[in-house]
C-alpha positions in Angstrom: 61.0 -164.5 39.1 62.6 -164.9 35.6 61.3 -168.1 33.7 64.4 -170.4 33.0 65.0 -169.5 29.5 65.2 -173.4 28.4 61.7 -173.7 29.5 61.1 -170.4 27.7 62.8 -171.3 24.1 61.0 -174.9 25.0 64.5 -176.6 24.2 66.5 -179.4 26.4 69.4 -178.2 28.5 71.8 -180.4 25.7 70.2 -178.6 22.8 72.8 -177.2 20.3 73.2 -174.2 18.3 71.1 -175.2 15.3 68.3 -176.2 17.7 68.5 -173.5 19.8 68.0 -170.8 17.2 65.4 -172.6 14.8 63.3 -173.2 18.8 63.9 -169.5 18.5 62.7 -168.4 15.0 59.8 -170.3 16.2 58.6 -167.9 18.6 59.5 -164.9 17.0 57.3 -165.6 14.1 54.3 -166.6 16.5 55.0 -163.5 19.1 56.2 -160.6 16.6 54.2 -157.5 17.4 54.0 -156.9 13.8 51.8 -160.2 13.9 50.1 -159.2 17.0 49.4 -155.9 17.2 48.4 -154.3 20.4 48.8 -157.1 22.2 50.8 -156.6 25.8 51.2 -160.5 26.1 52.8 -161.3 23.1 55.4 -158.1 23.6 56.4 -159.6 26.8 56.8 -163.1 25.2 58.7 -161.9 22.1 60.8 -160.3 24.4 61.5 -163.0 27.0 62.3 -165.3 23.6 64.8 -163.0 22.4 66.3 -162.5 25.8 66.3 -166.0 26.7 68.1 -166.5 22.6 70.7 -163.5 23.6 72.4 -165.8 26.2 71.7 -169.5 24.9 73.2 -168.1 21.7 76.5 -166.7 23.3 78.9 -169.3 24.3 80.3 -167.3 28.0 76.7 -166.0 28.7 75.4 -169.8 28.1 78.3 -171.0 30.3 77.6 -168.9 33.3 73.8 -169.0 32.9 74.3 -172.9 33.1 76.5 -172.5 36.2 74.8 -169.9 38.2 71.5 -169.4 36.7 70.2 -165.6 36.5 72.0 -164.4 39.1 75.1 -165.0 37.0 73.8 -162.6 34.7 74.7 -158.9 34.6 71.9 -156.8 34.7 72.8 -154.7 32.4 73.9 -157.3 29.6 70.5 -159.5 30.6 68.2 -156.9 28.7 70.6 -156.7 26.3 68.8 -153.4 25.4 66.1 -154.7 24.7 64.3 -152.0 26.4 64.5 -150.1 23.1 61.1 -152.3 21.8 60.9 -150.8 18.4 63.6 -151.5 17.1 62.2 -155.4 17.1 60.7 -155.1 13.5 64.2 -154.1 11.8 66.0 -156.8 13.7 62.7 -159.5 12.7 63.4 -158.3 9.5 67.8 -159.2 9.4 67.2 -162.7 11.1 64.3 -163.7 9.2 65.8 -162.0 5.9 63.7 -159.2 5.5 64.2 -156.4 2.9 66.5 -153.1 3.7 63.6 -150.9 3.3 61.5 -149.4 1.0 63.1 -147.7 -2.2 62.7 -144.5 -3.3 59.8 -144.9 -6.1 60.3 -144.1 -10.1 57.7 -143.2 -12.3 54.4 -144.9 -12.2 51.8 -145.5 -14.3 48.2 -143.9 -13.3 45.4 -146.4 -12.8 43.0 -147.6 -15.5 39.4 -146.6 -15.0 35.9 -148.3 -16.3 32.8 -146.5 -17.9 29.3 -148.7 -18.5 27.6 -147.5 -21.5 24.1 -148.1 -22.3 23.4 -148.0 -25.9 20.1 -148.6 -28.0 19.2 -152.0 -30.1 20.2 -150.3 -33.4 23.4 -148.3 -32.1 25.1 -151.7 -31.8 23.8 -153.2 -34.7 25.0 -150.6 -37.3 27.6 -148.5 -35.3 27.5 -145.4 -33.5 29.7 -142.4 -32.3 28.9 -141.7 -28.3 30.3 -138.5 -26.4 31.0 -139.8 -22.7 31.6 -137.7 -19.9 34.6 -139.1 -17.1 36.0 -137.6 -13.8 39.8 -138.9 -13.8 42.7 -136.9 -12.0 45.0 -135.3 -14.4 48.3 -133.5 -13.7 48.0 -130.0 -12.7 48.5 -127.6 -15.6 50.1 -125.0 -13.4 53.3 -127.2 -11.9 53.1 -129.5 -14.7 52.7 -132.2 -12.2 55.6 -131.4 -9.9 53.3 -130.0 -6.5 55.8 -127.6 -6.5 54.6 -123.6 -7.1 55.3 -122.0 -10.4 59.1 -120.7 -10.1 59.8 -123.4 -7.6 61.2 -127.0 -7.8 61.3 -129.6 -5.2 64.2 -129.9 -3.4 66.5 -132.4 -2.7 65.7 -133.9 1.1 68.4 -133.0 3.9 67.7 -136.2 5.6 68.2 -138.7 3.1 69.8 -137.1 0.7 67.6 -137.8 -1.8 67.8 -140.9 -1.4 64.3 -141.8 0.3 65.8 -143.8 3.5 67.5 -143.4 6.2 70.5 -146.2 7.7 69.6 -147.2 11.3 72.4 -149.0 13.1 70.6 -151.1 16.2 72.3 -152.9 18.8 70.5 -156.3 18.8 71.1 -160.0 20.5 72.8 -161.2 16.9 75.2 -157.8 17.2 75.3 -154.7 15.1 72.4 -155.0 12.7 72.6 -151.6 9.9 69.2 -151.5 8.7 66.9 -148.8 6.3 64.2 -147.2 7.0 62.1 -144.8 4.6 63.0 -141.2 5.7 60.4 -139.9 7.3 61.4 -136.4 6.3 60.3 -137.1 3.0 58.3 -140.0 3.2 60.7 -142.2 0.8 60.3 -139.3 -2.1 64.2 -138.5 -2.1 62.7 -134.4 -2.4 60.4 -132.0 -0.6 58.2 -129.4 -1.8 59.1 -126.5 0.5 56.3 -123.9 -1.6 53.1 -125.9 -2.4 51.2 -125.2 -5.6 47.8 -123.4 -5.1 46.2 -125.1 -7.6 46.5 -129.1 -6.4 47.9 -128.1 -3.0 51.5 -129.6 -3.9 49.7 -133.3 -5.6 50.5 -132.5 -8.3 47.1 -134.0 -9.8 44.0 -132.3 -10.0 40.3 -133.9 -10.9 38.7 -133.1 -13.8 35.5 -133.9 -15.6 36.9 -135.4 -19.7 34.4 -135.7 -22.7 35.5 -138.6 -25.1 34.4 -139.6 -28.0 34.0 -143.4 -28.2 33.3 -145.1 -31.6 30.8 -148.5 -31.0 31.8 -150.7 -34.0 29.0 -152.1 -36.0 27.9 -155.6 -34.4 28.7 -154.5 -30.9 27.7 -157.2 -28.6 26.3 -157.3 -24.8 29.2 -156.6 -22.6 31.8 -155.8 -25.4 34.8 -154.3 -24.1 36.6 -151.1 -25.8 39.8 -149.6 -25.0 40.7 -146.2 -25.1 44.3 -146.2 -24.6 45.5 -143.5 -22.2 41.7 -141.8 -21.2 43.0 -143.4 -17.6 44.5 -141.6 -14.4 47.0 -139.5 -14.6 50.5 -141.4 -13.8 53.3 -140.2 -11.4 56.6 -139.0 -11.5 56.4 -138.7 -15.1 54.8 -142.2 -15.7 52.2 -142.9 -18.3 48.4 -142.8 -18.0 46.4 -145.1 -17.3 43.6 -146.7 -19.7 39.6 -146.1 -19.9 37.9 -149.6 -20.3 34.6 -148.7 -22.0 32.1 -151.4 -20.7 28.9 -151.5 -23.5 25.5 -152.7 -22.3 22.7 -152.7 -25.1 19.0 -151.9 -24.3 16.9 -154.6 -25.4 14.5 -154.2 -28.3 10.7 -153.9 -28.6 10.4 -156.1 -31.7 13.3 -157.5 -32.2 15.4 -161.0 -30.4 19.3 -161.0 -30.4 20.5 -164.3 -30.8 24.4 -164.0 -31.8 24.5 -162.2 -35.1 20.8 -163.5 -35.9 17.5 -161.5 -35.4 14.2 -163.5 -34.2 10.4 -161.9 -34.7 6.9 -163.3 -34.7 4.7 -161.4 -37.4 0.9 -162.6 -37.1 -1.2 -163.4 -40.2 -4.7 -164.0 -41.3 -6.4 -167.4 -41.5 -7.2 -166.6 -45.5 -3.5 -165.8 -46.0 -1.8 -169.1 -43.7 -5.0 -171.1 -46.1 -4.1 -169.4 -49.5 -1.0 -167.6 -49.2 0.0 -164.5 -49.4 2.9 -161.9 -49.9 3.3 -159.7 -46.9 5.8 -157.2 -46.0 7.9 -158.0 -42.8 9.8 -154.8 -40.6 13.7 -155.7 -40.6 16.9 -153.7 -39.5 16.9 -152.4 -43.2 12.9 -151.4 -43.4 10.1 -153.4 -44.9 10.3 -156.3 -47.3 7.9 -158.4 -49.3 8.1 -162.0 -47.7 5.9 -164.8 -49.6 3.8 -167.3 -47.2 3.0 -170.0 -48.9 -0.7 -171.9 -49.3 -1.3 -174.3 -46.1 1.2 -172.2 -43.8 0.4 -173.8 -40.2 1.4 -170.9 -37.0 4.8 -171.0 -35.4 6.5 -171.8 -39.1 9.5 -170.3 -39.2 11.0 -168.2 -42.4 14.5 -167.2 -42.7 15.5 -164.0 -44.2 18.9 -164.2 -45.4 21.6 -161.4 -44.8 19.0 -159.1 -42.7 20.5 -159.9 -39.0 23.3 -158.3 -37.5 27.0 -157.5 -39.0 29.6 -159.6 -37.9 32.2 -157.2 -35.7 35.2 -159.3 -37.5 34.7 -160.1 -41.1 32.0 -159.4 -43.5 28.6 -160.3 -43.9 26.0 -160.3 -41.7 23.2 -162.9 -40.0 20.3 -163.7 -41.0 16.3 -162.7 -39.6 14.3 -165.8 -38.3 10.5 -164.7 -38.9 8.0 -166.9 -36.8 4.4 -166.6 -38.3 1.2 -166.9 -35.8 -2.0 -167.2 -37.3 -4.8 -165.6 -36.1 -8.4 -166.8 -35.1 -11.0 -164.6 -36.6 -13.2 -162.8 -33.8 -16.2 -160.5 -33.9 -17.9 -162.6 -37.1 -21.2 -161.7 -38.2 -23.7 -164.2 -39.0 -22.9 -164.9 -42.8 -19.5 -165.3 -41.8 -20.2 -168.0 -39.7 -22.6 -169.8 -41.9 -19.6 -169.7 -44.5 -17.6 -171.0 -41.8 -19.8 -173.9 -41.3 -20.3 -174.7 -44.3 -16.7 -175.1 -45.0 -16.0 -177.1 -42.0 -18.8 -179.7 -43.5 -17.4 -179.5 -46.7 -13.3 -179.9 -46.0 -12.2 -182.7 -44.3 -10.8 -183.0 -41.3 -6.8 -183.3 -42.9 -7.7 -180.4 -44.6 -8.3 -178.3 -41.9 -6.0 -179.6 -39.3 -3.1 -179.4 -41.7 -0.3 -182.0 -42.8 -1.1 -184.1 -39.2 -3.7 -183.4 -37.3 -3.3 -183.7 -33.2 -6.0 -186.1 -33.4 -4.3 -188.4 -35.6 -1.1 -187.9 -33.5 -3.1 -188.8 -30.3 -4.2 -192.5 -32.1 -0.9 -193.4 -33.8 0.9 -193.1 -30.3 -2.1 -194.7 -28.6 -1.8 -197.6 -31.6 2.4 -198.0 -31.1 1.9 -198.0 -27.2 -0.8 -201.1 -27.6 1.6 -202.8 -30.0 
């Protein structure tokens, strides 16, 4: 037996029009087989709504339904076609103000594509030009992007024509509903190839390996981003390419620290030249220099290099080298050495040989503060 189609649209036997169709709208969205796919239950429940909304909606239908029930129903009016199941998505698509259809396309642009590059320490400090190497799709040279053979053009679709759709007129609970559908002679192109090019088998694209020449500006930092404006995909229907995003990566270095537009590097020294000083020559982006050490240099001291880091990418000038000195424990000393040693360690006081601040000295003024 039918369900009583208040029970079924879950409204009271005094509901009105308003309620009645928003009680309906209800189900529809929850039981669409666009939103169900597949499933048998919620086709029979999407149907039973929208039967039980075809007579509650029409005043006569309503009145004899209220009277006799279904057996005042026709038969034939009761199904009121809805037998024909897929038409359902063009007439979810009218009540719940859906689009017409889908428009024949214009041109479109072809899609942008991304290359990593790995480049060495001193490529991206002073600049380089790189050859890369891409596979993009590009419109076929022999139809010039049309698909169509050479001595042929694309014709203009029968179905449609040329217009991409095709007007549907369905019979449906609310009346006539006119609706569009993309032509499926064409599939929504508004023409048809009827002779195939050879070359890209009527795409009108074929893929093809591209060498470009990319230019790494001076400065070039991890993960900079270049743009080379039209390197993309091949675009359709006469639309534009696409772009090649050139992602740079930058192979670290075996002597060298990056630290923005500064370069860090530890250079060890002697214990005669940290005691006495010394002028020694330091390896920078630009080759050797003469750097002066001054007497009493203690390891980890830090000298700055002006202007011998890395070029700023906007603007002028560059940064600077940070050079971290180590000093280096003699090893491997002979006898005489270490009676020389010994004699100066009896000699020099302690100061002197533990520099500015020794760590001993350290140790008893934070031992004296903490015992007030």
């Amino acid at each position: 037996m039918k369900s009583d189609y208040y029970e079924v649209l879950g409204v009271e036997r005094s509901a009105g029009d308003s309620e009645i169709k928003q009680a309906y709208r209800k189900l529809a969205r929850k039981y669409h087989p666009d939103v169900n796919p597949g499933s048998k239950e919620a086709e029979n429940k999407f149907k039973e709504a929208t039967e039980a909304y075809d007579v509650l909606s029409d005043p006569d239908k309503k009145a004899r339904y209220d009277q006799f029930g279904h057996a005042g129903m026709d038969p034939n009016q009761a199904g009121g076609g809805f037998g024909d199941f897929g038409g359902f998505g063009d007439i979810f698509e009218a009540f719940f103000g859906g689009g017409g259809g889908p428009r024949r396309s214009g041109p479109k642009r072809g899609a942008d594509l991304r290359y990593d590059l790995t480049i060495n320490f001193e490529e991206a400090v002073f600049g380089a030009e790189k050859e890369i190497q891409i596979n993009r799709y590009e419109n076929c040279a022999d139809c010039q992007g049309s698909g169509a053979a050479a001595g042929t053009h694309p014709t203009t679709c029968s179905q449609c024509q040329g217009t991409g759709q095709i007007k549907v007129v369905q019979r449906t609970p609310f009346g006539q509903i006119q609706t569009a559908r993309t032509c499926p002679g064409c599939h929504g192109e508004g023409k048809k190839i009827t002779t195939p090019c050879k070359t890209c088998a009527g795409q009108g694209k074929v893929r093809r390996a591209k060498t470009i020449k990319i230019n790494i500006p001076a400065g070039a930092e991890e993960a900079l981003q270049l743009r080379s404006s039209g390197d993309g995909e091949a675009g359709s229907k006469g639309g534009p390419a696409g772009d090649l995003y050139i992602i740079v990566h930058i192979r670290s270095h075996k002597f060298f620290e990056r630290h923005g537009n500064d370069v860090y590097c530890e250079i060890p020294i002697t214990f005669v030249q940290a005691a006495l000083g010394a002028e020694i020559e330091v390896p920078t982006l630009d080759g050797n220099v003469k750097m002066k050490v001054p007497e009493g240099t203690q390891t980890a001291t830090i000298f700055r290099l002006k202007g011998h880091g890395i070029p700023y990418r906007r603007g002028s000038g560059r940064g600077d080298q940070h050079v971290r000195v180590i000093v280096a424990t003699p090893t491997k000393l002979n006898e005489k050495q270490k009676q020389i040693l010994r004699e100066f360690g009896e000699s020099a006081s302690e100061h002197q040989q533990m520099g500015k601040k020794s760590l001993f000295d350290k140790f008893k003024e934070n031992l004296r503060d903490a015992m007030g």
